[in-house]
N, C-alpha and C positions, 0 to 999 in steps of 0.2 A: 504494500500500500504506500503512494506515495503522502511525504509529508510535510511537503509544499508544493505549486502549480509548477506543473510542469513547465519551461522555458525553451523553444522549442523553433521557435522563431523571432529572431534578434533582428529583423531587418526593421528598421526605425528607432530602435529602442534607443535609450539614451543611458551609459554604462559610464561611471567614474571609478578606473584604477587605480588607486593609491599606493605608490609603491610598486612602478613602471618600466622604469628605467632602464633594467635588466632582469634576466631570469623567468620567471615562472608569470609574474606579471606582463612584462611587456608579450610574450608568446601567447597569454589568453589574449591583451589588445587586439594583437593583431591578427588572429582568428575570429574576436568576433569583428573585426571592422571591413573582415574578409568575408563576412556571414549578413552586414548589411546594419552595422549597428551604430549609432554616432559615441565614436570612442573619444572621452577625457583620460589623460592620462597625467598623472603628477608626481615627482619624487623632487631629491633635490640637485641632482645633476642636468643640467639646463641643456647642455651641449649635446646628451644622448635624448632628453627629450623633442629637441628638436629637429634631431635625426628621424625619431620615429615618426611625427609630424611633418617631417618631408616626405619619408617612403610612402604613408598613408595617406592621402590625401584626403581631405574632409574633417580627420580628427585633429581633437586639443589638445595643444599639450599647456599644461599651469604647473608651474616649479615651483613647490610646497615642501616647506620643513615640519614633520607631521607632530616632531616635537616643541613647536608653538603654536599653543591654545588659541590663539589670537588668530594667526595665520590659517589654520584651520577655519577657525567661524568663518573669516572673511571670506575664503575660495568659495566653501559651501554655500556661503547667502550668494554668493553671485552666480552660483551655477543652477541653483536650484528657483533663482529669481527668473532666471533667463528661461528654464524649461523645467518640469518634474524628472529627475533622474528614477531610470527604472532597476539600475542595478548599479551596487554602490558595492567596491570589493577590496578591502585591505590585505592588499599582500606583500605592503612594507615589513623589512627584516632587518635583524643587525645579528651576526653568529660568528665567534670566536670560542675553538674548544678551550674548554678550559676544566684543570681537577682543583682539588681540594687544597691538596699542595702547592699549587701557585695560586692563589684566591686572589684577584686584583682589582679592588671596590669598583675603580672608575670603570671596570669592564662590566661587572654586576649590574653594575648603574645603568651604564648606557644601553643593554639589553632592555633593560627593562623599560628606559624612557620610549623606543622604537617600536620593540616590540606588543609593550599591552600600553603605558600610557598613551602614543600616541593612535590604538585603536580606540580608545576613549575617551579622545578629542574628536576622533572622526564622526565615535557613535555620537554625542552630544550634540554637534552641528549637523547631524542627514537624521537623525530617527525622527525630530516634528517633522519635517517635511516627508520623511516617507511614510509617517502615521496620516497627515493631511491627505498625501495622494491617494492611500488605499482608501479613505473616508469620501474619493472622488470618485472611488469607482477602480482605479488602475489596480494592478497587481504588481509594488515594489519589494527587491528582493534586497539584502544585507548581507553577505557573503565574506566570513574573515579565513585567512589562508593561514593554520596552526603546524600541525605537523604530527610525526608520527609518535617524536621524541618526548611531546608530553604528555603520552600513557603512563610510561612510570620514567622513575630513574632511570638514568644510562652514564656511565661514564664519559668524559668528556662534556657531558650536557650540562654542566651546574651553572651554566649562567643562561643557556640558551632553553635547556626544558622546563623551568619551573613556569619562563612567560607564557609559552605556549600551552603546557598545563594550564594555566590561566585562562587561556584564551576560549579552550574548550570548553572551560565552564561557563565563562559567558557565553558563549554560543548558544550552551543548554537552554542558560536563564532567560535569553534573548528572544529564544527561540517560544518558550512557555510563554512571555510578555507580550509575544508581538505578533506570533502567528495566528491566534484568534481574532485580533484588529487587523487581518489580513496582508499582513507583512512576512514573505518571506525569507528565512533566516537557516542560513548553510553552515558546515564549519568545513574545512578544505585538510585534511592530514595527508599531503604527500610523505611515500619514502624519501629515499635519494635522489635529489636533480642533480643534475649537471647546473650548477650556479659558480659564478662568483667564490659566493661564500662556503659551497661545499667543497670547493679545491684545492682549499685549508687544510683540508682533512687528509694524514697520513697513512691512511689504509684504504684497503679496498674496499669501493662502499657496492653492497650486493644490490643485485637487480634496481642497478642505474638507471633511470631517465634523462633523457634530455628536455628541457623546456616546453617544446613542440608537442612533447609526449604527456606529459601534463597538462597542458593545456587542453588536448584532447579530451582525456579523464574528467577533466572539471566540465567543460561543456555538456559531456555527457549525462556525466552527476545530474547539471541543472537541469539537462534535459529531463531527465527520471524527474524529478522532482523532490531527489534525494534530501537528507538534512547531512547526513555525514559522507562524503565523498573522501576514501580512502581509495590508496593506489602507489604502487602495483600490486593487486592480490596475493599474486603468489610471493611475497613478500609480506606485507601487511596482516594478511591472515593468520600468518603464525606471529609476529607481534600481538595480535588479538589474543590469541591464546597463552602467550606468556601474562597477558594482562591477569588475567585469572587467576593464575598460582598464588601458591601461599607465599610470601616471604621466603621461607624456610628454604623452599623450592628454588623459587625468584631470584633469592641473590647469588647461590654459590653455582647455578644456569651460567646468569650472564658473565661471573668471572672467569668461568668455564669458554663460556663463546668469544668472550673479547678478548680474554688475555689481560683482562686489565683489574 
């Protein structure tokens, strides 16, 4: 059963990226702007937004630092003054692995201001306006991009999975709040992309995606009408299942699979 409307046809629609620039975000842009849909797109490198707003022609690009409260409102009143946004999608990121043994506040910090504060600027400035649209009649959707790393602990993750743990659970909560006043509300758990930020990483990371490949997934997700859009399965599925376990089980597993 789906447990939000399906999205299925994006031609006209009006979608705000946040968190563009690169990776997993600019790849869904530019599939749906390839699918008929008027794409905003915003992060805070001006130079690659501007690139994308060349390739694509038609769509916005607006250079937005998601961690100012201020800056936020402002984009949002103007974007939503100008037209109802039908799909609004956080998939600004900040990820540095980091253990226990190097703990480095300003890196704690700044995970956290990217990753969940500035989804909570975002949600602050679009939820009146996407609670107004649906009270108009439209069907707007909220779509935050988490991860898989905030199931449980993982090593490496102590700065990067406890936001996304967060995120999830707004999602939940988001989801209970909003979807009955007809807003719907997704959360996005990729594995592994090919990012940026995942090229950090010194191991090999299993059943890798590339951006494109994701993108795919999420489209589809909304397509269904999903609320949790995990991927790749044959990955992810068995993360679901370590979800489960006891502790007991759970921790001497992963020291077991990671070596760490």
């Amino acid at each position: 059963m789906s447990l939000n409307p399906a999205i299925t046809n994006w031609r006209g629609k009006r979608v705000w990226l946040v968190g563009a620039s690169s990776g997993i975000g600019r790849a869904v842009a530019a599939q749906l702007h390839a699918q008929g849909a008027q794409v905003i797109v915003s992060a805070r490198q001006q130079a690659l937004l501007a690139a994308f707003a060349h390739e694509h022609p038609g769509s916005q690009a607006v250079v937005l630092d998601v961690t100012d409260a201020q800056a936020v409102l402002d984009v949002a009143a103007r974007l939503q003054t100008e037209s109802p946004l039908d799909l609004v999608c956080y998939c600004a990121g900040h990820y540095t692995p980091m253990r226990a043994d190097a703990l480095a506040l300003p890196e704690l910090l700044r995970h956290q201001q990217v990753n969940l504060t500035g989804a909570l600027h975002v949600l602050a400035a679009v939820v009146p306006g996407l609670l107004a649209s649906a009270q108009a009649g439209r069907a707007p959707h909220l779509s935050l991009v988490a991860s898989v790393a905030g199931w449980r602990g993982l090593p490496q993750s102590l700065a990067y999975g406890p936001t996304k743990a967060a995120l999830i659970n707004l999602a939940e909560t988001l989801f209970l709040d909003l979807r009955p006043q007809g807003v719907g509300v997704s959360v996005v758990n990729p594995g592994f992309v090919d990012t940026p930020l995942t090229r950090q990483n010194d191991f090999t990371m299993p059943a890798l995606l590339t951006p494109e490949q994701a993108a795919q997934a999420m489209l589809r997700g909304w397509g269904r009408g999903a609320f949790e859009l995990h991927f790749p399965r044959r990955f992810t599925l068995w993360l679901k299942l370590l979800r489960v376990l006891p502790y007991r089980w759970y921790f001497p597993l992963v020291h077991r699979m990671t070596g760490l």
